[in-house]
N, C-alpha and C positions, 0 to 999 in steps of 0.2 A: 504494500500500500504506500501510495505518496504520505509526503510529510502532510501538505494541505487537507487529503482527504481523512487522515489521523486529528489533526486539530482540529476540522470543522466535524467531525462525528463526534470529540469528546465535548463541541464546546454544544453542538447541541442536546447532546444527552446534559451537559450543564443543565439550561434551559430550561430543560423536559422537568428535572428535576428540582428544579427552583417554583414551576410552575407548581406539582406536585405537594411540595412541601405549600405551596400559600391552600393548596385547596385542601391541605388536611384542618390548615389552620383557621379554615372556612371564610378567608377572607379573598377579595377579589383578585384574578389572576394577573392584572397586570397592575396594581400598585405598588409604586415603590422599584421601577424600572433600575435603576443604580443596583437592588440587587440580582437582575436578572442580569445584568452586563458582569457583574462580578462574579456569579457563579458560571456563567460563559468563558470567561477568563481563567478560572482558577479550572474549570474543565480545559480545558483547551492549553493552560500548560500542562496537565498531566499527559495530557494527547501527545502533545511534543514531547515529552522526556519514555515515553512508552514508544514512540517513532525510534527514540535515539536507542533505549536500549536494545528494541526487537536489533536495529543494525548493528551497536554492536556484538551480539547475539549469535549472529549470521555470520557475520565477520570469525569470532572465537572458533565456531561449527566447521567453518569452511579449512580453517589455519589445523585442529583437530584431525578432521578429514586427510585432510593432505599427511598427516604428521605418519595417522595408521596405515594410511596405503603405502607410504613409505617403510615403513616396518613390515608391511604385508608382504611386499615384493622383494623386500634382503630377507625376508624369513624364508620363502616359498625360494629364491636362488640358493641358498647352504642348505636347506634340504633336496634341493634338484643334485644338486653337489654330492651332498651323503650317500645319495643313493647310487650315482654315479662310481662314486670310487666303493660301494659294496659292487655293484654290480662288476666292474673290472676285477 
């Protein structure tokens, strides 16, 4: 997922949830606009810092990945090896 589509889904779920909370609180849905911007805001940097970590996430995964294959391929050559020199 892009960075934009990560912040605009967390700043609306913000939103969602601001809205939510007035209507438990039985009071009208959109009074008090400053907190619907701030709970968009503080949704929306979480959005961004869950972008940044999913990458570097993916990043760790991929550096991992490379690390075993690499271990996989000198393990599977000294065993291609052993068997070589039983079989001689």
């Amino acid at each position: 997922m892009s960075l934009l589509a990560n912040v605009l889904g967390f700043s609306a779920f913000g939103f969602g949830v601001r809205c939510f909370q007035l209507g438990l609180q039985k009071e009208g849905m959109f009074t008090r606009p400053l907190g619907h911007i701030g709970a968009a805001a503080a949704f929306g940097g979480i959005g961004y810092a869950v972008y940044h970590m999913e990458q570097r996430q993916n990043h760790l995964l991929a550096d991992r990945k490379k690390e075993l294959q690499t271990n996989r391929d000198r393990e599977n050559a000294e065993y291609a090896a052993r068997k070589a020199e039983a079989a001689a």
